[in-house]
N, C-alpha and C positions, 0 to 999 in steps of 0.2 A: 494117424495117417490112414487114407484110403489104402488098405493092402491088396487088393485085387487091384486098382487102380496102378499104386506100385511096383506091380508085378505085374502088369503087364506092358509100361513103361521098359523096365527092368530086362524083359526079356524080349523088345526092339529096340534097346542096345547093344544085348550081346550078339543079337545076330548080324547086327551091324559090322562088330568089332570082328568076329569071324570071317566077315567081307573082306574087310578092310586085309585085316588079317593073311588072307589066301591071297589078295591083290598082291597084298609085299611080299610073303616067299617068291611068290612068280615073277615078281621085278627082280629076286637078288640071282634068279637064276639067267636075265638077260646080258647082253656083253657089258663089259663097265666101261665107260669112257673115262679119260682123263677130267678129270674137275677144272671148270674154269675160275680165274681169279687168281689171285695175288696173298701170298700170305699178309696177317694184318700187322705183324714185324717190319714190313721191308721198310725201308727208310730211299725215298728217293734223293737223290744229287742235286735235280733241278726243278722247278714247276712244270709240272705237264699239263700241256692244252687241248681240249677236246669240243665238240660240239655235241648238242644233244642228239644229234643221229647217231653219233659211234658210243654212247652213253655206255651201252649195253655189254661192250668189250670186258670190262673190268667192272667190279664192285668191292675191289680193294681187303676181300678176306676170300678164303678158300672154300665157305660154304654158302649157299644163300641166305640173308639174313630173317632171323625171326620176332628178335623183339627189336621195339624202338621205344626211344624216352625224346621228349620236346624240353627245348630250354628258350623260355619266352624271357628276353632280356630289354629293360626300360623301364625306368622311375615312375614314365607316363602312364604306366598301365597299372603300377602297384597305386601309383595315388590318385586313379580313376578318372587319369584326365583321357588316355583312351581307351576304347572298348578291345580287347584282345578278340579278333576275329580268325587269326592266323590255325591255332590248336585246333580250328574247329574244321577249316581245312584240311589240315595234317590228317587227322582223324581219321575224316571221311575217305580220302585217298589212298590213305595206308589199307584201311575196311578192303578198298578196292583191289590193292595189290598181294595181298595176303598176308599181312605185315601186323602184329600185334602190336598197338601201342600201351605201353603200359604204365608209364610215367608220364606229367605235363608239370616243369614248374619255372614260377615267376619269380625273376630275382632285378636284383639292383645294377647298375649301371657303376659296378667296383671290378677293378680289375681281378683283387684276389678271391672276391664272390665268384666271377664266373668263370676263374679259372680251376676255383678247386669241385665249381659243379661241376665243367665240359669232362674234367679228369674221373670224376666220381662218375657220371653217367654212362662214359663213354666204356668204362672196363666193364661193367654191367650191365652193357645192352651190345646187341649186335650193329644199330646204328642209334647216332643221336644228331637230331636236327636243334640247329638255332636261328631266331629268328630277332631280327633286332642288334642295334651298335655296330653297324659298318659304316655310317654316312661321314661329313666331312668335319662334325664340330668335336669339342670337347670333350663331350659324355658318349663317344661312340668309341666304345675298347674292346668288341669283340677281337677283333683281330689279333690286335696285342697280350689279349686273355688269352687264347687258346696257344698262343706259340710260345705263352709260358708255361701252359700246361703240358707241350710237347717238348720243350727245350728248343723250338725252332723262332730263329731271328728273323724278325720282318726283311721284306724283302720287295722293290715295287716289281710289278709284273705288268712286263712291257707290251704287251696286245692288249691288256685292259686298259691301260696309258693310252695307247694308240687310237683305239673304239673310243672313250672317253673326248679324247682331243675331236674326233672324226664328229661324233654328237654335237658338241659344244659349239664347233663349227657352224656346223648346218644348221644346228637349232637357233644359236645365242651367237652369232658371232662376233655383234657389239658391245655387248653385255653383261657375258660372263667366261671371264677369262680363264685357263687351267694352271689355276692359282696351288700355292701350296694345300692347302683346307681340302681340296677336290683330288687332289695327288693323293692322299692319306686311303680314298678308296679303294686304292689297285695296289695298296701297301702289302700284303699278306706271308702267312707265316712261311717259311720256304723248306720246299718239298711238298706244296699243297701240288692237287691236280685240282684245274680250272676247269668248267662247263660252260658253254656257253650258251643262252636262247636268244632263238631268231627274235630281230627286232629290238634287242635290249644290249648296250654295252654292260650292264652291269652282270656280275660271273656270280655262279652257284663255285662257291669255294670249298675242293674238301679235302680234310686233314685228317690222313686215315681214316676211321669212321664217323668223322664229324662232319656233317652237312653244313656249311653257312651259308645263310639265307637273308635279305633283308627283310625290314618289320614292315616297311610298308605291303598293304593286302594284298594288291593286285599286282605288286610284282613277284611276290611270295606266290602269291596263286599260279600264275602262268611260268616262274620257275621251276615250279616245285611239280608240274604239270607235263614239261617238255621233258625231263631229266628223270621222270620214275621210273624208266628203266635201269639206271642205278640200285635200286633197290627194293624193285619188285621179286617174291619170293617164287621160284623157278615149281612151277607145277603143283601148287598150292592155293585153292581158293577155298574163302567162305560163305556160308548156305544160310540163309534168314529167309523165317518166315514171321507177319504179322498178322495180329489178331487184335480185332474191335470190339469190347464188349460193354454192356449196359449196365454190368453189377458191378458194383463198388469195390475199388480195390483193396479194401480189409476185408469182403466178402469170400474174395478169392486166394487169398494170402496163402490158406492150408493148399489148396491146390497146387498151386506155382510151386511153394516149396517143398509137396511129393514128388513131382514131378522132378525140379533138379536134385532132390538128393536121390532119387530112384537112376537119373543118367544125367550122373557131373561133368560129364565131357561136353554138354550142351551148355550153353550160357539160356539165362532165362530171363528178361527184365520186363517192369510197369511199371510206366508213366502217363498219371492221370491227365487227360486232356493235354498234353506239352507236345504231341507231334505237328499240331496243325492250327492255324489261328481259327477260334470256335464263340462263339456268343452265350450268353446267356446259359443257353439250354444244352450248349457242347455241342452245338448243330456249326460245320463251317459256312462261311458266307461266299460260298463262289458261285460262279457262271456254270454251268454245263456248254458244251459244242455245237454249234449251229446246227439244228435235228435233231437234236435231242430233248429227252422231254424227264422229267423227274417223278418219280412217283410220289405218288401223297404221302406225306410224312417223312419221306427218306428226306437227309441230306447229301451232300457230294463229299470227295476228296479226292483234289487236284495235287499231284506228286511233281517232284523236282521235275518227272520225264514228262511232263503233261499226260501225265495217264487219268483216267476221272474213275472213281469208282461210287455206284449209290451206295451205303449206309443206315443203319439207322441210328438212333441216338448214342453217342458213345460216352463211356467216363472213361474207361481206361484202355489202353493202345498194350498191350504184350507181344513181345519179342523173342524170337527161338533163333539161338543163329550159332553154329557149329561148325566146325572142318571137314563132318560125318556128313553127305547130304542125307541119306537114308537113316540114321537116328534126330537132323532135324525136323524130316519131314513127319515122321511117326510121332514125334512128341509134339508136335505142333496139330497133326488129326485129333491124337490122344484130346489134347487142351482143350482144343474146339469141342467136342461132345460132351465132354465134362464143362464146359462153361456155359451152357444152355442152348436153346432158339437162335437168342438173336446174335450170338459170336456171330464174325464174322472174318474168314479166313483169305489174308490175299497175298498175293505173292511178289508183291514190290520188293525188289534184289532180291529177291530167292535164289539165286544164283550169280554174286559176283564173282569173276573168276581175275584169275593172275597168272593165265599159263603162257609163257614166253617161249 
């Protein structure tokens, strides 16, 4: 190990952590309010209905939550017929809200599969999301899984009925009638609380800590989108920084990993070439913005936010990204001059935050 390197890593941590530190005595000596939320024992009598504006009231335990685990349910995806797109939302959103995901897994379309995982997940995380088996055939037993994992009996929920009927209406009214098969989706376990998003009869169902969600993307997307104040973490963001470099990622291996064992509370990752569609030479192929002009040799990199940044050739993409903003930001300076010239240090989400 680099020990001057190490140490000096080592020692804009701990003056982080002294930060950090004096910040929290001085919070315990402010007034305390009352904790919002609901112990995660309560056992409701009836279904409760809500909308994604009033999301925010309740998040069904007493403290805000911290970890999360994914339960991606459907045969389709274990036997490739489709592409799981879903976790990779989850992810990203949770990144956003302050929300560690720490689990993601795929399971089969069995009732006692997904009930002894909801059960298993759900005591060992603060929340757990499912996606997939609500729809109206055969192989959809989410519902019926999870309300054997809570001991709670199906039950239909009558404004789902209703929206459902109202849709079918308007959309299909000669066509597709609200047949048994389609009743089976507003079936849900009872004592769940309902959410609902604009534009969509179909509910974000939750049973104590369990999110149900459908598999399809885009309505998993725009659910799971209207309703994260559910379970965005109350005054808790995380800090990334990125870094572009030319040398090889076995060249830098000892570095990176000075660096996090010097400050473990940073996360530290490389991957080569995987952030951005690249050619040949690891150069990307985009446009630049009408007036602009590229310099010789550089490439670009066009971000989710349309931001463009030049470049020069890169192999591997390194990431700093922490709870600390001031120990990410110093081990990420740190990286940069120890990784030569052409690093290249930018600050895409460098600060996502989750403060409600």
């Amino acid at each position: 190990m680099n020990s001057a390197f190490a140490l000096h890593v080592r020692s804009c941590c701990i003056l982080a952590a002294l930060s950090d530190a004096a910040a929290f005595h001085a919070s315990r000596l402010a007034p305390q309010l009352p904790r919002a939320g609901l112990p995660l024992t309560r056992r409701f009598s009836a279904v409760q209905h809500k909308t994604a504006s009033s999301a925010v009231d309740v998040i069904g335990m007493a403290e805000a939550p911290k970890t999360a685990a994914a339960l991606i349910i459907g045969d389709e995806v274990l036997r490739g017929k489709t592409l799981d797109t879903n976790s990779h939302t989850l992810a990203k959103l949770l990144f956003r809200c302050g929300v560690t995901l720490r689990k993601i897994e795929v399971i089969s379309d069995e009732i006692e599969v997904i009930s002894e995982a909801v059960k298993r997940l759900s005591d060992t995380h603060d929340i757990l999301f499912t996606s997939g088996g609500i729809g109206p055939t055969h192989d959809d037993m989410t519902y019926e899984a999870i309300g054997q994992a809570f001991d709670a009996p199906l039950e239909y929920h009558q404004p789902t009925l209703a929206a459902m009927e109202d849709f079918y209406a308007q959309k299909h009214p000669d066509h597709l009638p609200l047949n048994d098969a389609r009743k089976r989706m507003a079936l849900i376990p009872a004592g769940s609380t309902v959410y609902n998003t604009e534009g969509l009869w179909v509910p974000l169902v939750r049973v104590r800590n369990v999110h149900i969600l459908p598999g399809v993307p885009h309505l998993f997307a725009k659910m799971l989108t209207a309703n994260q104040d559910l379970f965005k973490a109350k005054n808790v963001s995380f800090y990334r920084r990125i870094i572009y470099t030319s040398m090889a990622e076995g060249s830098i291996a000892g570095i990176l990993g000075d660096a996090a064992k010097a400050c473990p509370e940073v996360s530290i990752g490389s991957y080569p070439r995987s952030l951005f569609p690249s050619n040949e030479h690891g150069k990307t192929d985009t446009d630049l913005p009408p007036g602009e002009s590229a310099k010789s040799g550089a490439s670009t990199i066009v971000t989710d936010q349309g931001k463009v940044y030049h470049t020069l050739q890169f192999y591997v993409c390194v990431t700093v990204e922490g709870r600390e903003e001031s120990s990410v930001l110093r081990v990420a300076d740190d990286l940069l001059q120890k990784l030569g010239h052409d690093a290249e240090l930018h600050e895409e989400d460098v600060r996502v935050q989750s403060k409600i």
